[in-house]
Biopython code that builds the backbone (N, CA, C, O; Angstrom):
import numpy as np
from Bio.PDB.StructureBuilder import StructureBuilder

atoms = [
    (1, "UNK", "N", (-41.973, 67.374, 53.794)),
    (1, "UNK", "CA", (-42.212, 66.721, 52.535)),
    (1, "UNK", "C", (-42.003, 67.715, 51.407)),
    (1, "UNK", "O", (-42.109, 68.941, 51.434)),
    (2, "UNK", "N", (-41.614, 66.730, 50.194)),
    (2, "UNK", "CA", (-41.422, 68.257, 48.926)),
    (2, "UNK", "C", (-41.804, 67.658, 47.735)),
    (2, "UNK", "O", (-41.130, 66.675, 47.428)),
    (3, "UNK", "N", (-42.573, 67.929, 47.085)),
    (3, "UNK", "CA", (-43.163, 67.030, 45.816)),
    (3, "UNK", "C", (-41.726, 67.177, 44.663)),
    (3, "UNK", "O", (-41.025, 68.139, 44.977)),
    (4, "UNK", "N", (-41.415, 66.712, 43.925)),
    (4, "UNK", "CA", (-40.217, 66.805, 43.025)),
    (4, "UNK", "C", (-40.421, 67.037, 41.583)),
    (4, "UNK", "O", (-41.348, 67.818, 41.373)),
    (5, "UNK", "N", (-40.011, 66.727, 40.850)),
    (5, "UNK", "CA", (-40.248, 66.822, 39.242)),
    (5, "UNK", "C", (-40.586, 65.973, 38.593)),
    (5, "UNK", "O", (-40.769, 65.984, 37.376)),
    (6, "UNK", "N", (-40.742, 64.918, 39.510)),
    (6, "UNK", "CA", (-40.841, 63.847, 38.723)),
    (6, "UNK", "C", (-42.741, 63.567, 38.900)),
    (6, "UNK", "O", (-43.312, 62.646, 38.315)),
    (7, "UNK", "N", (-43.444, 64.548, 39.793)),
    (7, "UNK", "CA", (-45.097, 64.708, 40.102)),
    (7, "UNK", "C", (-45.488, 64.457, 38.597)),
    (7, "UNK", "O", (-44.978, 65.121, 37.694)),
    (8, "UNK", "N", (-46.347, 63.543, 38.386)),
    (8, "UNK", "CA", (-47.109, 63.365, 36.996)),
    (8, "UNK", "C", (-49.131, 63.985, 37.515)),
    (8, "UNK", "O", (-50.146, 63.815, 36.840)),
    (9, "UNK", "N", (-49.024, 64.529, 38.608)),
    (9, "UNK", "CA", (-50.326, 65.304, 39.296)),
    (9, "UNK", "C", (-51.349, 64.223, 38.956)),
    (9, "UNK", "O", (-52.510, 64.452, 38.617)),
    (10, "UNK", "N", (-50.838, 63.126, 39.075)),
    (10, "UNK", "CA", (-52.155, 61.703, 39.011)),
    (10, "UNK", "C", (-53.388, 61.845, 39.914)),
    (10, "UNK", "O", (-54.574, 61.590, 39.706)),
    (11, "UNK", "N", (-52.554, 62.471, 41.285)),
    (11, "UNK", "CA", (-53.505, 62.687, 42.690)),
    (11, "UNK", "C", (-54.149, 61.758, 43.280)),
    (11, "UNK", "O", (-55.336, 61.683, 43.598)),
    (12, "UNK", "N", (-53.162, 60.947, 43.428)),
    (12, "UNK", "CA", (-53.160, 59.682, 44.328)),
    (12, "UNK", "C", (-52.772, 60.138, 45.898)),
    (12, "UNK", "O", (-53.253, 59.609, 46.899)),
    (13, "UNK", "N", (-52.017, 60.989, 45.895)),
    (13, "UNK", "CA", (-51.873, 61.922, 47.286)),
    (13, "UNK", "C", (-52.729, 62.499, 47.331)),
    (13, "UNK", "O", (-53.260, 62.009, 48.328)),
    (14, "UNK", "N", (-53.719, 63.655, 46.823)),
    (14, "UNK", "CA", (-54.630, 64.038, 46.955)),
    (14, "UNK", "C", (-56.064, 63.023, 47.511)),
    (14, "UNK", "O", (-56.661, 63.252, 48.563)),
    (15, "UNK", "N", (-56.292, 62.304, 46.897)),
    (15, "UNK", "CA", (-56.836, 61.300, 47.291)),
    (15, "UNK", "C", (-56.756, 60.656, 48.938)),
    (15, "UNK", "O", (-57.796, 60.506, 49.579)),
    (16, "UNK", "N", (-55.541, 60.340, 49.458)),
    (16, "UNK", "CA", (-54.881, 59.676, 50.582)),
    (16, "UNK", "C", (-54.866, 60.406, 51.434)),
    (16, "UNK", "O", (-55.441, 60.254, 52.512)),
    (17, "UNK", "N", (-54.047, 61.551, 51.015)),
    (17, "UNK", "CA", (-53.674, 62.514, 52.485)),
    (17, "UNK", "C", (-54.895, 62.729, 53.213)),
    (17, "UNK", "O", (-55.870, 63.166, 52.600)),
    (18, "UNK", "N", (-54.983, 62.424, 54.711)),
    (18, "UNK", "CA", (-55.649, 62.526, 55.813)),
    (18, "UNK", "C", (-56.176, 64.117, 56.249)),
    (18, "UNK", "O", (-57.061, 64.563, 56.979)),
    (19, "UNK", "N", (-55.154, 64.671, 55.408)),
    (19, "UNK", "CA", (-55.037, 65.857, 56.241)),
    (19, "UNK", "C", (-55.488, 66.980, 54.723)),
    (19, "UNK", "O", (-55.674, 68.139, 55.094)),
    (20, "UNK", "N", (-55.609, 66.844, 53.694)),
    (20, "UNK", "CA", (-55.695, 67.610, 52.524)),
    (20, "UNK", "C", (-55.012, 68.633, 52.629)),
    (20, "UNK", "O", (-55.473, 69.774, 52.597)),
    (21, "UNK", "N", (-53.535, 68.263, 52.800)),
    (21, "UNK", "CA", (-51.868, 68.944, 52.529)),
    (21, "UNK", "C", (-51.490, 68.830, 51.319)),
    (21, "UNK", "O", (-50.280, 68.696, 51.138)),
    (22, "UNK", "N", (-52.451, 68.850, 50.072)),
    (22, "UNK", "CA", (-51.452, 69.239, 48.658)),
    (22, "UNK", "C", (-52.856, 70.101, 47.839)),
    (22, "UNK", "O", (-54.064, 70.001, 48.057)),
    (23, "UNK", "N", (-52.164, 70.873, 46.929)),
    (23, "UNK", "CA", (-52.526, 71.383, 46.305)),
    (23, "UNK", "C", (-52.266, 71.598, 44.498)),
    (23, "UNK", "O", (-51.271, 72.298, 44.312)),
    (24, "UNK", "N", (-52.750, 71.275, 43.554)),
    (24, "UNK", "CA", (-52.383, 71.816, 42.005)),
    (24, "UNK", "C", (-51.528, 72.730, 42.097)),
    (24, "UNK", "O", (-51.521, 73.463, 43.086)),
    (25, "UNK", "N", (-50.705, 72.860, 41.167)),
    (25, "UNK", "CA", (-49.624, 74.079, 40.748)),
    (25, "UNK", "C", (-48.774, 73.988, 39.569)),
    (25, "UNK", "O", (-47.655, 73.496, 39.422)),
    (26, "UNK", "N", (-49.508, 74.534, 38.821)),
    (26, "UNK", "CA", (-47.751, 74.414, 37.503)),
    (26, "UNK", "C", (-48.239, 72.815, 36.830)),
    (26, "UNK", "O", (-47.174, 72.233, 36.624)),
    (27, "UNK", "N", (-48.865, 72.323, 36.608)),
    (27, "UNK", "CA", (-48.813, 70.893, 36.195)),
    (27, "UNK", "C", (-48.187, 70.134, 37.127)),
    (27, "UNK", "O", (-47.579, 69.193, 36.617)),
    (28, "UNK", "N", (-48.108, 70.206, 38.398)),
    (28, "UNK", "CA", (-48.162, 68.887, 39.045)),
    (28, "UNK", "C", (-48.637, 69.537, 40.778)),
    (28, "UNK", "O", (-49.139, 70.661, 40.802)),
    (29, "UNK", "N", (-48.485, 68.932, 41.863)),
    (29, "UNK", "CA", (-49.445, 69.048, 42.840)),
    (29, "UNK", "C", (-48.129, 69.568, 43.762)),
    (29, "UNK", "O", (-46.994, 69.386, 43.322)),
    (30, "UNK", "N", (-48.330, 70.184, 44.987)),
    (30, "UNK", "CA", (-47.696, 70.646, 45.996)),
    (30, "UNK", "C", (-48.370, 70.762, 47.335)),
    (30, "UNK", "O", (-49.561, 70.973, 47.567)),
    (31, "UNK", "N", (-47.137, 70.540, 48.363)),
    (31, "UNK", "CA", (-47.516, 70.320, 49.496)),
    (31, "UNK", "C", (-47.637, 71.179, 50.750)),
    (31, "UNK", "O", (-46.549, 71.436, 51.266)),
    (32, "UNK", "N", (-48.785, 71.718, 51.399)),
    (32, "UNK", "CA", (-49.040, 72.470, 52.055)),
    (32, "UNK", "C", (-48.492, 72.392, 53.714)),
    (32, "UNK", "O", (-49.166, 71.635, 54.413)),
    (33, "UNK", "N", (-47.553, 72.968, 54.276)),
    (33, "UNK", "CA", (-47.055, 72.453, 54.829)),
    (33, "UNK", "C", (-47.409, 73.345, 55.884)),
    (33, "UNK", "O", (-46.507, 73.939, 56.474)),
    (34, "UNK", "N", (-48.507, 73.503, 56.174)),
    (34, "UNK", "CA", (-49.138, 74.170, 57.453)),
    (34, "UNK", "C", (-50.200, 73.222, 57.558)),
    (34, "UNK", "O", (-50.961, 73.614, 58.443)),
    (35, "UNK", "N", (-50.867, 71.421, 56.709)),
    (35, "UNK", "CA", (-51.333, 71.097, 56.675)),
    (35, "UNK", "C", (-50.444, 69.607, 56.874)),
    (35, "UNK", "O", (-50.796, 68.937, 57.845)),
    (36, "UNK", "N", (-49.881, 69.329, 56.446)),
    (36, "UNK", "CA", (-49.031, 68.061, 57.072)),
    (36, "UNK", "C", (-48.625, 68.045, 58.077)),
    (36, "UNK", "O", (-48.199, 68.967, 58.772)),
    (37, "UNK", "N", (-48.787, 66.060, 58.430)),
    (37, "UNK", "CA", (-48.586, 65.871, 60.183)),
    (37, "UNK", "C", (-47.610, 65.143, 59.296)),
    (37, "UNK", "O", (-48.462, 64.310, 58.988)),
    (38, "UNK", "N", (-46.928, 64.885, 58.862)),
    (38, "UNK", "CA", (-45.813, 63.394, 58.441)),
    (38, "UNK", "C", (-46.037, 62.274, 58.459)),
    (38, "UNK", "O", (-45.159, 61.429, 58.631)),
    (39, "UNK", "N", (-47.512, 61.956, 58.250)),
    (39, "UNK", "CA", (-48.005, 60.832, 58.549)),
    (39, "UNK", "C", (-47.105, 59.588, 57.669)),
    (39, "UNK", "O", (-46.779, 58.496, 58.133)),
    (40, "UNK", "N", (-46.781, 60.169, 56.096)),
    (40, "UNK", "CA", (-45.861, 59.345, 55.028)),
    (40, "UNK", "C", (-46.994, 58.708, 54.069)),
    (40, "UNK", "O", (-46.759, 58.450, 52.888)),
    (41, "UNK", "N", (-48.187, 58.488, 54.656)),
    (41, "UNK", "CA", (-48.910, 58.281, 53.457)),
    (41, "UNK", "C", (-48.861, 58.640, 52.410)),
    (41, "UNK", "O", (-48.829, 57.680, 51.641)),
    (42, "UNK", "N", (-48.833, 59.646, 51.878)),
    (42, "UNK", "CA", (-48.762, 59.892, 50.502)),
    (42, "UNK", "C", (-47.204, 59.543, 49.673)),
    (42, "UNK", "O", (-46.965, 59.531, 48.466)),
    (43, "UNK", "N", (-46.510, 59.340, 50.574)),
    (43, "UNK", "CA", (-44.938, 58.883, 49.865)),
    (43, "UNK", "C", (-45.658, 57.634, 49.774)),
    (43, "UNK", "O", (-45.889, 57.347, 48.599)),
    (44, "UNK", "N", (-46.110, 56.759, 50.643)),
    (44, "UNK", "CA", (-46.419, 55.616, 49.897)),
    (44, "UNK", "C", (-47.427, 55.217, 48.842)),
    (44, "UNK", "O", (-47.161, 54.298, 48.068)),
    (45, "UNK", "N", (-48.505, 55.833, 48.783)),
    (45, "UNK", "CA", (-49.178, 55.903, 47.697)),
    (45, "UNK", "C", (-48.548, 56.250, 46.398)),
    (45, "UNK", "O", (-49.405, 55.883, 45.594)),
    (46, "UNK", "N", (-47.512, 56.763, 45.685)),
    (46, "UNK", "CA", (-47.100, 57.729, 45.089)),
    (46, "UNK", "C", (-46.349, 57.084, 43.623)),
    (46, "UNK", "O", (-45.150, 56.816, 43.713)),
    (47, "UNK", "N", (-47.005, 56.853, 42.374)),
    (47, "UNK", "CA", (-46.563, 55.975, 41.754)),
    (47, "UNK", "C", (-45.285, 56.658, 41.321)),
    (47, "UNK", "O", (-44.371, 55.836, 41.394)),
    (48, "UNK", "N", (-44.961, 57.555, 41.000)),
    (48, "UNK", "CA", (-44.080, 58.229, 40.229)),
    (48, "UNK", "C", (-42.742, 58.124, 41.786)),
    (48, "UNK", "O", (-41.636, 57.872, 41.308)),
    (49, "UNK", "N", (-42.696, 58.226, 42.954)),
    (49, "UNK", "CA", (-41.934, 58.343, 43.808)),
    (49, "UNK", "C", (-41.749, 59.750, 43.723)),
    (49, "UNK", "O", (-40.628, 60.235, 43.875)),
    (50, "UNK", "N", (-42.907, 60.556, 43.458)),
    (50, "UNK", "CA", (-42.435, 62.112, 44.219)),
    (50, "UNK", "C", (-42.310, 62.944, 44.692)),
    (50, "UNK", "O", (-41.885, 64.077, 44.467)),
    (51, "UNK", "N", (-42.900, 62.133, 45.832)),
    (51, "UNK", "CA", (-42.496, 63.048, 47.019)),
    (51, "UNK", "C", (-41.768, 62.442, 48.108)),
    (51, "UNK", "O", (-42.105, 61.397, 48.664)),
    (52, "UNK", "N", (-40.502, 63.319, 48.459)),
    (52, "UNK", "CA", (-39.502, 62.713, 49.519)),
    (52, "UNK", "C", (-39.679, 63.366, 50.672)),
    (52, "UNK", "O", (-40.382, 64.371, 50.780)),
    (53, "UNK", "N", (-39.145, 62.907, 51.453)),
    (53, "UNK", "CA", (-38.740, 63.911, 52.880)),
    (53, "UNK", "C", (-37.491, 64.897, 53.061)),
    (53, "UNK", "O", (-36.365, 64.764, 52.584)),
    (54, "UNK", "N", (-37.738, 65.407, 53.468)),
    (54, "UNK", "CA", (-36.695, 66.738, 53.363)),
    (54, "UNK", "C", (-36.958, 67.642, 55.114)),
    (54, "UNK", "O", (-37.941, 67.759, 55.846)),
    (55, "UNK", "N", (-35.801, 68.026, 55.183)),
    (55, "UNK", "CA", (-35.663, 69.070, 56.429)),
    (55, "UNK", "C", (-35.952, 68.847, 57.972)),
    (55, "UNK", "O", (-35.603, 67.692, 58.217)),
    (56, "UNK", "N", (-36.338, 69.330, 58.879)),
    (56, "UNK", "CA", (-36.349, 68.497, 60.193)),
    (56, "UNK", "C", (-37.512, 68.747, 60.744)),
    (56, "UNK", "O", (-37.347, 68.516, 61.942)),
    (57, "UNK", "N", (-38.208, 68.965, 60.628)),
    (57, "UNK", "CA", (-39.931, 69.013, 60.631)),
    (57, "UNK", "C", (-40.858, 67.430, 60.222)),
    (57, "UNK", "O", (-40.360, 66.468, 59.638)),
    (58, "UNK", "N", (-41.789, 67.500, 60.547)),
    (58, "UNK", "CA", (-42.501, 66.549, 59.873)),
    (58, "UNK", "C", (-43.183, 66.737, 58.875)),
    (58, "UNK", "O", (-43.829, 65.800, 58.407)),
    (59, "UNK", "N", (-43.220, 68.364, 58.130)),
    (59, "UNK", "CA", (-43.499, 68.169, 57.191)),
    (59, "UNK", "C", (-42.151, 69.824, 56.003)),
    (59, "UNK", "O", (-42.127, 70.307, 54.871)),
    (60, "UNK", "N", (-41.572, 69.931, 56.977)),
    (60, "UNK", "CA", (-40.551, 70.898, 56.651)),
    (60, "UNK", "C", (-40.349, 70.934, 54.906)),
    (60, "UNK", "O", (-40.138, 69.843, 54.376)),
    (61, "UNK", "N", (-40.403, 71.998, 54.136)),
    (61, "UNK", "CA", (-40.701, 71.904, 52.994)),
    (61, "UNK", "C", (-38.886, 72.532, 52.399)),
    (61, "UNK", "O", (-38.502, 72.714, 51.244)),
    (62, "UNK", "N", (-38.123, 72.722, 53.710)),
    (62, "UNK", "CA", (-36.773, 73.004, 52.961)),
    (62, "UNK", "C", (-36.981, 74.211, 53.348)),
    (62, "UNK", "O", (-36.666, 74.552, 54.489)),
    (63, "UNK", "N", (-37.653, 75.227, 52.307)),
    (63, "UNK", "CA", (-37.893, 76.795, 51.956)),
    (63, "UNK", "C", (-37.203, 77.910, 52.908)),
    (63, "UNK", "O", (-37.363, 79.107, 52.672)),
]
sb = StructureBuilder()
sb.init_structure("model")
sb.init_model(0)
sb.init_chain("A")
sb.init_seg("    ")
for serial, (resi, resn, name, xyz) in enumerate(atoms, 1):
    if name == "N":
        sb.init_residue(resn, " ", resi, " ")
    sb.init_atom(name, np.array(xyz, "f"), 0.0, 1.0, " ", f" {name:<3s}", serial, name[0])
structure = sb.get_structure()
């Protein structure tokens, strides 16, 4: 998962995630990816749409 630019840090993922895989940063939130299972919850919660999937992991952050 990779939060994008378009994060307005509402924390509606924060809220959801099962697993408390995001964190504040910079004005908007980011995703801890020693803490995500890929569950996708938080893509669906996500009013702004921003966070996508990315890389071949279930929660692979690209990097």
């Amino acid at each position: 998962m990779a939060v994008t630019s378009a994060c307005t840090a509402c924390g509606a993922c924060l809220l959801t995630c099962p697993e408390h895989a995001f964190r504040p940063r910079g004005g908007r939130l980011d995703v801890l990816p020693e803490r995500c299972t890929g569950c996708l919850e938080c893509v669906e919660v996500c009013p702004a749409d921003a966070i996508i999937e990315i890389g071949d992991g279930p929660c692979d952050t690209g990097a």
